[in-house]
N, C-alpha and C positions, 0 to 999 in steps of 0.2 A: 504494500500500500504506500511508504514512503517512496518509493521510484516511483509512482503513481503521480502522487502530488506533488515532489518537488521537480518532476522533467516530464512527465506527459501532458499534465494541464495545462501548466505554463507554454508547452510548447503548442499544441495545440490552440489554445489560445490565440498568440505570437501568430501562429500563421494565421488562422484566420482572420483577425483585426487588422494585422501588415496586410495581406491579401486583400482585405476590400480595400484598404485606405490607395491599393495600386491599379485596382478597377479605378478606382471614383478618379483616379487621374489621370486616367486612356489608357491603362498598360493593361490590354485585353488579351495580346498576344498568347497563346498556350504556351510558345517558346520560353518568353519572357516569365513569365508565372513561375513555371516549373522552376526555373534558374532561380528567382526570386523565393520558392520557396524551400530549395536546397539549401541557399544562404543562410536563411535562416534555423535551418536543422542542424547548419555549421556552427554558428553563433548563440544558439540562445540555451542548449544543454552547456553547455562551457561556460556560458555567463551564467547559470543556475549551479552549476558546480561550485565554482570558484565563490561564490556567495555561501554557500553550504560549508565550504571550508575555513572562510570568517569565520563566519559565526559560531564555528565550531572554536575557533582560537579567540574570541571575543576582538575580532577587529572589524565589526560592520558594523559603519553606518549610512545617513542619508547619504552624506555627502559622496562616499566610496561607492555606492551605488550610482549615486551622477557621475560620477568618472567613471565611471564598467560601463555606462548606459552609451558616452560619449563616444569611447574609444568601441563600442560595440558599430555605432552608426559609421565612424569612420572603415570599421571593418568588412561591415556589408557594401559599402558604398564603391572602397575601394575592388571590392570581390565582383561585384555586379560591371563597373566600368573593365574588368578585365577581361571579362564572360563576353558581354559585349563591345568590347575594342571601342569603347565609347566614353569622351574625357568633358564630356558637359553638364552643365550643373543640373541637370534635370531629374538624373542618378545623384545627387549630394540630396538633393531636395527631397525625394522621394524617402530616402532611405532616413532622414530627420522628422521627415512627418509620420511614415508608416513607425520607426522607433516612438515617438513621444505618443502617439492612442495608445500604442500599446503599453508602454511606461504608467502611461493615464489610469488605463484599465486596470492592469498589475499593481497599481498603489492603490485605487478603490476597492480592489475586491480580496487584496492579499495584505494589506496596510497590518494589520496585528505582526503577521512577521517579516514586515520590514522595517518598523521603528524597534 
């Protein structure tokens, strides 16, 4: 049940809120999607990990979560302009907004253990 809740929900989650928020801004592509939602099965169990291992050492908090979240968008952003040999802000942008709903969501519905 703990593998359950701290990497399948989140991840699931993660994709589906990242995924719509890359519909609502034309990336309908199947190609694109799929890529899009690889990135995220690369990123968001490893950003779930490495918070479980704070916490386990008592070094989380918000703030260290805003930098895991940061260097998370950086990392998908960077992933996706490489997927698609593509160096425009439209890929930075996407990957800032589809992170922050989902950051949004994950602090409304998981907030007990994140503070």
């Amino acid at each position: 049940m703990m593998v359950f809740n701290a990497f399948l929900v989140p991840l699931l989650l993660t994709i589906i809120i990242e995924t719509l928020v890359a519909i609502l801004l034309g990336n309908r592509r199947m190609g694109f999607l799929t890529a899009f939602v690889c990135v995220n099965i690369m990123t968001n169990p490893l950003l779930n990990y490495v918070i479980m291992v704070l916490k386990y050492f008592k070094a989380y908090n918000i703030l260290i979560l805003v930098i895991m979240e940061i260097i998370v968008v950086i990392c998908e952003w960077k992933a996706l302009s490489y997927a698609f040999r593509k160096r425009d802000k439209s890929l930075l942008k996407l990957s800032i907004l589809s992170n922050a709903a989902s950051f949004g969501v994950g602090l409304t519905l998981f907030i007990e253990n994140i503070v």
